[in-house]
C-alpha positions as semicolon CSV with decimal commas, in nm:
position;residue;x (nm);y (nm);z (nm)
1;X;-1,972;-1,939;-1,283
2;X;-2,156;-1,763;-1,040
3;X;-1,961;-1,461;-1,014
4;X;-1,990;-1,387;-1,389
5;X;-2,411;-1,419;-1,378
6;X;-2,418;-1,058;-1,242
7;X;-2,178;-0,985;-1,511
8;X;-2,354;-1,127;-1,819
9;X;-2,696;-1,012;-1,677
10;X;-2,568;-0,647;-1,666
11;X;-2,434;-0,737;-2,044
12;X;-2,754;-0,869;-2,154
13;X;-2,947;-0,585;-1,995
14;X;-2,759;-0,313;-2,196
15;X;-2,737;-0,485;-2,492
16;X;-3,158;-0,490;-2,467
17;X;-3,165;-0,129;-2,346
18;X;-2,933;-0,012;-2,640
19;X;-3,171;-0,268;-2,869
20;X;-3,484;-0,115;-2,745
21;X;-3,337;0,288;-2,766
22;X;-3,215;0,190;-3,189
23;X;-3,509;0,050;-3,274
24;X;-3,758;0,314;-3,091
25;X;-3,533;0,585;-3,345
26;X;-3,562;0,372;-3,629
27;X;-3,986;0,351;-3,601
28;X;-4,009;0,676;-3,542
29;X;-3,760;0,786;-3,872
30;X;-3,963;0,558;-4,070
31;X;-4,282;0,597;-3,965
32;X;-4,239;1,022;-3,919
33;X;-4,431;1,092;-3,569
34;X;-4,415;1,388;-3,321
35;X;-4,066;1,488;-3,242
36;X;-4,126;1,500;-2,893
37;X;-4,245;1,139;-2,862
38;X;-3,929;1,035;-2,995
39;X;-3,720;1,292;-2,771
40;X;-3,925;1,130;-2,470
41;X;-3,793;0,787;-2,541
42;X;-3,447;0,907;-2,579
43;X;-3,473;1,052;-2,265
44;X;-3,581;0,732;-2,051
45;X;-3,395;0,508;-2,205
46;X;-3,032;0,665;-2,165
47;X;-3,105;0,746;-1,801
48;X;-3,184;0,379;-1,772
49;X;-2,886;0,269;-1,961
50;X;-2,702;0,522;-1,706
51;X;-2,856;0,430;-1,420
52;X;-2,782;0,059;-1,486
53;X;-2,406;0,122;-1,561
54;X;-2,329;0,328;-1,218
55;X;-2,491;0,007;-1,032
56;X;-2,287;-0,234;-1,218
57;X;-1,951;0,009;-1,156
58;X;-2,049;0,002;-0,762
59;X;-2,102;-0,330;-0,722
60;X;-1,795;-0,424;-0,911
61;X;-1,598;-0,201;-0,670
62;X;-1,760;-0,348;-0,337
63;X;-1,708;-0,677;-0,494
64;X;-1,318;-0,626;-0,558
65;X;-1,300;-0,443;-0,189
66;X;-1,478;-0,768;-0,041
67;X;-1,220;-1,010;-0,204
68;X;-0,947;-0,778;-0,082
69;X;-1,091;-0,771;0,230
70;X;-1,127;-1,162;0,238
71;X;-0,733;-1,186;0,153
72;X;-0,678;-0,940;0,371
73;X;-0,805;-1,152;0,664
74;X;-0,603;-1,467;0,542
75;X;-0,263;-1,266;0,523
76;X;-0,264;-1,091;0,834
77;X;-0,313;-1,452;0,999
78;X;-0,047;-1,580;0,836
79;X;0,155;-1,294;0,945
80;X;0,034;-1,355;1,311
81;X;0,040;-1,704;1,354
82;X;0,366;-1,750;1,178
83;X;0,572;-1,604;1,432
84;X;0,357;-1,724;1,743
85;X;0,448;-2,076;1,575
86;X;0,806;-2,006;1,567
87;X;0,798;-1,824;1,920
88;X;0,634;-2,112;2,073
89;X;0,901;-2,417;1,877
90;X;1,209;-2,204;2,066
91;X;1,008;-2,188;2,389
92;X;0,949;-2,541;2,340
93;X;1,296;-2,629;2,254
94;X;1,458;-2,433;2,527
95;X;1,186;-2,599;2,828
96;X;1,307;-2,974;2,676
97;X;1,648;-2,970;2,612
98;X;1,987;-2,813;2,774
99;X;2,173;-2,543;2,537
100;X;2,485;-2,422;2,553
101;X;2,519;-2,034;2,599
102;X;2,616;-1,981;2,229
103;X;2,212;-2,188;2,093
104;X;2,045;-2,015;2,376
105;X;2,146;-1,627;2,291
106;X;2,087;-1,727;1,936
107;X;1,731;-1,876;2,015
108;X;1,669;-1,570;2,192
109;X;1,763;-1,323;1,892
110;X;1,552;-1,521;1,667
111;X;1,253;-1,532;1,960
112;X;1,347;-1,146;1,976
113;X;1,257;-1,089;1,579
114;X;0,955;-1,314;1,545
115;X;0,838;-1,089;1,859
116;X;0,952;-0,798;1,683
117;X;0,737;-0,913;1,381
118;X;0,453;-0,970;1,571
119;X;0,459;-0,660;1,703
120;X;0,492;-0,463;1,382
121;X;0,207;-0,693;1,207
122;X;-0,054;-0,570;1,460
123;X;0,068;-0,195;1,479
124;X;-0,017;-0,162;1,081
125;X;-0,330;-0,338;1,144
126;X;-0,418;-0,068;1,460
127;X;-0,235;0,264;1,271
128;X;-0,457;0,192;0,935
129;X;-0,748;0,110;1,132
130;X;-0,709;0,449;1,276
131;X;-0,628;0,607;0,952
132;X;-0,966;0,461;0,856
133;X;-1,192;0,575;1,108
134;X;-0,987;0,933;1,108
135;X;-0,865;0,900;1,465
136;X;-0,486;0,877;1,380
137;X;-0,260;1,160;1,578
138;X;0,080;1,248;1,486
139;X;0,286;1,521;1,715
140;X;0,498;1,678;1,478
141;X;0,840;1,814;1,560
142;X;1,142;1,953;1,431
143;X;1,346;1,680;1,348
144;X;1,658;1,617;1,118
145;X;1,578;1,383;0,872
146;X;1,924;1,247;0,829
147;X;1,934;1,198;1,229
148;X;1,624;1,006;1,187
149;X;1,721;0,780;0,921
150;X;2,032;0,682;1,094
151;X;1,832;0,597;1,428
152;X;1,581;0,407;1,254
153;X;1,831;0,172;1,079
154;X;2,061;0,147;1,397
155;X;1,772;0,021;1,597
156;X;1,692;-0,225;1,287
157;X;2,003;-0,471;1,262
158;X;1,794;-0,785;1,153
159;X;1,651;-0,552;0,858
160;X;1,961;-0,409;0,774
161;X;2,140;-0,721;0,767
162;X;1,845;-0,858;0,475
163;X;2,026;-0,543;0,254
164;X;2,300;-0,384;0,060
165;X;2,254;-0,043;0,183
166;X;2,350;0,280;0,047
167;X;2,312;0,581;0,219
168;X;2,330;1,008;0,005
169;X;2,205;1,169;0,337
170;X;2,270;1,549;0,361
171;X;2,246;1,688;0,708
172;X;2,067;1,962;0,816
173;X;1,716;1,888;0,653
174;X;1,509;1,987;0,876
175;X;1,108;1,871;0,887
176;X;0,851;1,921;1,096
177;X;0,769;1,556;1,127
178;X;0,673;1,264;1,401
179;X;0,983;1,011;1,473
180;X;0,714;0,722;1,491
181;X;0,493;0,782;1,200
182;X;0,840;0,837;1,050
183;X;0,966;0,524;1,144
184;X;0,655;0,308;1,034
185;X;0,736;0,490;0,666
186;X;1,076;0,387;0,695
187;X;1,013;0,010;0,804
188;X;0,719;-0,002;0,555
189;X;0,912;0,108;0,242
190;X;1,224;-0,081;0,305
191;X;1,027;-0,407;0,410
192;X;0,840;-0,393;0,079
193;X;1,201;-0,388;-0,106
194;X;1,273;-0,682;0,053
195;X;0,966;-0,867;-0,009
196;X;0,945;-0,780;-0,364
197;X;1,308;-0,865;-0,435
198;X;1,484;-1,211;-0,517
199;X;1,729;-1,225;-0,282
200;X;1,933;-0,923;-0,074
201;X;1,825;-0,616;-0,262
202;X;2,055;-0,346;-0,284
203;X;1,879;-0,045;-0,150
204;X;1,988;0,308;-0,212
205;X;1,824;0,611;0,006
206;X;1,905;0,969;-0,066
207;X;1,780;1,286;0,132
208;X;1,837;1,657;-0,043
209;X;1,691;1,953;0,008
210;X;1,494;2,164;-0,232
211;X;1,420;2,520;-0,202
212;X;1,130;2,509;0,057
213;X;1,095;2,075;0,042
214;X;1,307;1,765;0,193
215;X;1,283;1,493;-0,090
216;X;1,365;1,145;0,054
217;X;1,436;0,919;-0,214
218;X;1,473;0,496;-0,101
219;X;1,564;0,290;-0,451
220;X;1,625;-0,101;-0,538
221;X;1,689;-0,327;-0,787
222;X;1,379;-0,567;-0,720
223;X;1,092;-0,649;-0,901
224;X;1,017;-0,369;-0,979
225;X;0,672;-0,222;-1,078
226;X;0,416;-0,214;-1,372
227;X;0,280;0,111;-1,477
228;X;-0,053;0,035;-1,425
229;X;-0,006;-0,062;-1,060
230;X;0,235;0,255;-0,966
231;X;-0,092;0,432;-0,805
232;X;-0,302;0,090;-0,694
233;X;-0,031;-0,002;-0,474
234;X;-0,069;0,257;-0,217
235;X;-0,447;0,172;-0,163
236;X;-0,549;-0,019;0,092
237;X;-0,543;-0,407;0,102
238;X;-0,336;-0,420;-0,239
239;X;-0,101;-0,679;-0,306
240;X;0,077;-0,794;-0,593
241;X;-0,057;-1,041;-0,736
242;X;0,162;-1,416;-0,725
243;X;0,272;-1,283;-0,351
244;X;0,286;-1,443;-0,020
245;X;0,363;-1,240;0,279
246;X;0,235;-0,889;0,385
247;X;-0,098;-0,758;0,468
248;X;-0,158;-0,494;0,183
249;X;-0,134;-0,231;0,456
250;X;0,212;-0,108;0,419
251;X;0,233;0,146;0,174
252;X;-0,147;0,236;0,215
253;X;0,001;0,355;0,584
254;X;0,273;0,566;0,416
255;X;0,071;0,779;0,184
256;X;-0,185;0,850;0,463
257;X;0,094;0,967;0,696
258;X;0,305;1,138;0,458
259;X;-0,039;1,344;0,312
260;X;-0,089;1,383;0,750
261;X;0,224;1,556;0,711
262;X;0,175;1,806;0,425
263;X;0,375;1,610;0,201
264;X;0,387;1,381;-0,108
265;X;0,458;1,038;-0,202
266;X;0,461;0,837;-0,511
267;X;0,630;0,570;-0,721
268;X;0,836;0,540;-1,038
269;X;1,001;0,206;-1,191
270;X;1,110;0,175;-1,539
271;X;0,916;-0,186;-1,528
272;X;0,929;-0,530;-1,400
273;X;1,248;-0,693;-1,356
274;X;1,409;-0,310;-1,307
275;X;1,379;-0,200;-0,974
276;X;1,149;0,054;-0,856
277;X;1,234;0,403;-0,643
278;X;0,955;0,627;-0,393
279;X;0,981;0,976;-0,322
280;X;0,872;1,169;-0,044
281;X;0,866;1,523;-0,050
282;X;0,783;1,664;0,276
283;X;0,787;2,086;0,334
284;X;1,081;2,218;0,517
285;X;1,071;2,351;0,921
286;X;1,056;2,684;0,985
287;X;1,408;2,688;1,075
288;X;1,460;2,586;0,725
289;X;1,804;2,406;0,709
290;X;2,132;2,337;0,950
291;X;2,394;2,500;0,834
């Protein structure tokens, strides 16, 4: 109840202004004074009425930034202290009891991907905090996207394993373009197939290149997206809604270093329960393309 008193107080409030404005017209139509009298309660009230309205839109927007910002807080320590817990039961397990070699190196994978996790949790909370106060640096370089792509996924066995993966790569398209902001678009995007997916998503990523642009293509059959949410997720904090898991960071990182990058990205999906696809378009090197 007392988040809607602001609301109905604004309601009220315009609903008097508006009653005050119609019935200062209708005294003055009836009873037939000066023109500019009426004119100069026109003109107070609907700056009034305007006034009020711009408030109410602010503090509706701080007030849906605070919430995400409050959810915000709660996911990212779930996404810390979920692998520290699971870090410290194998560190526990392995101090108490004797494994054979086969448990222990499989302890130690698992210890390697919570780590893994950790580690990628609090570099999207450092690279948008960055990206916030406008002190992120990229070093572009000439790089082959296709190259790239197969790097980033060879170095990512536990993720690639969570997919059906489909690879349209053709070589030679070349992009001026950091490897590690790269990466983080990479990891981001395919992460956020998985998570919005019941069970292993089948993910298809394409590279061509156009005339004077690289589009990058990464599809799946997941969720999938609704139309009014195709440009709210790639602001910060945003989650969908019925969601556990994630920090609302990911894709907000990928539009800010795509756009770092000269380039483009946005969403399409035909709806929920029908996958979604995101497209990058990034503007070739000056060596254009590999022959």
């Amino acid at each position: 109840m007392k988040k809607r008193v602001p609301i109905i107080f604004f309601v009220l409030g315009q609903v008097a202004s508006v009653a005050v404005l119609v019935l200062w017209i209708v005294w003055h139509a009836t009873s037939r004074p000066q023109v500019w009298s009426l004119l100069q309660g026109i003109f107070l009230m609907i700056p009034v009425i305007g006034a009020s309205t711009i408030i109410f839109v602010f503090w509706n927007k701080v007030r849906i930034l605070d919430l995400e910002r409050v959810n915000f807080i709660s996911s990212v320590s779930h996404e810390l202290l979920t692998p520290l817990a699971s870090l410290r039961l194998y560190i526990e397990t392995m101090m108490m009891r004797e494994l054979d070699e086969e448990k222990r190196e499989a302890f130690l994978r698992l210890m390697l991907e919570d780590s893994q996790r950790l580690g990628d949790s609090i570099a999207g909370v450092l690279a948008a905090s960055r990206i916030d106060r406008g002190k992120a640096v990229y070093h572009p370089e000439e790089n082959d996207m296709a190259d790239l792509i197969e790097v980033f996924l060879a170095s990512r066995p536990q993720m690639v394993e969570k997919i059906k993966l489909r690879l349209d790569l053709a070589p030679g398209c070349l992009a001026m373009i950091d490897p590690n902001a790269f990466d983080a678009v990479l990891k981001n995007l395919i992460e956020n197939s998985i998570r919005y997916s019941s069970g292993k998503p089948s993910i298809s990523i394409s590279l061509r290149g156009e005339e004077k642009k690289i589009h990058l293509t990464l599809s799946d059959d997941g969720d999938g997206i609704e139309k009014k949410q195709l440009k709210k997720i790639f602001t910060e904090f945003h989650r969908a809604s019925g969601k556990q898991g994630g920090t609302g960071l990911g894709l907000y990182i990928v539009k800010s270093s795509i756009k770092a990058h000269k380039g483009k990205v946005w969403a399409e999906s035909p709806g929920p329960g029908h996958g979604s696809s995101f497209h990058i378009i990034l503007p070739k090197a000056p060596g254009g393309q590999k022959e």
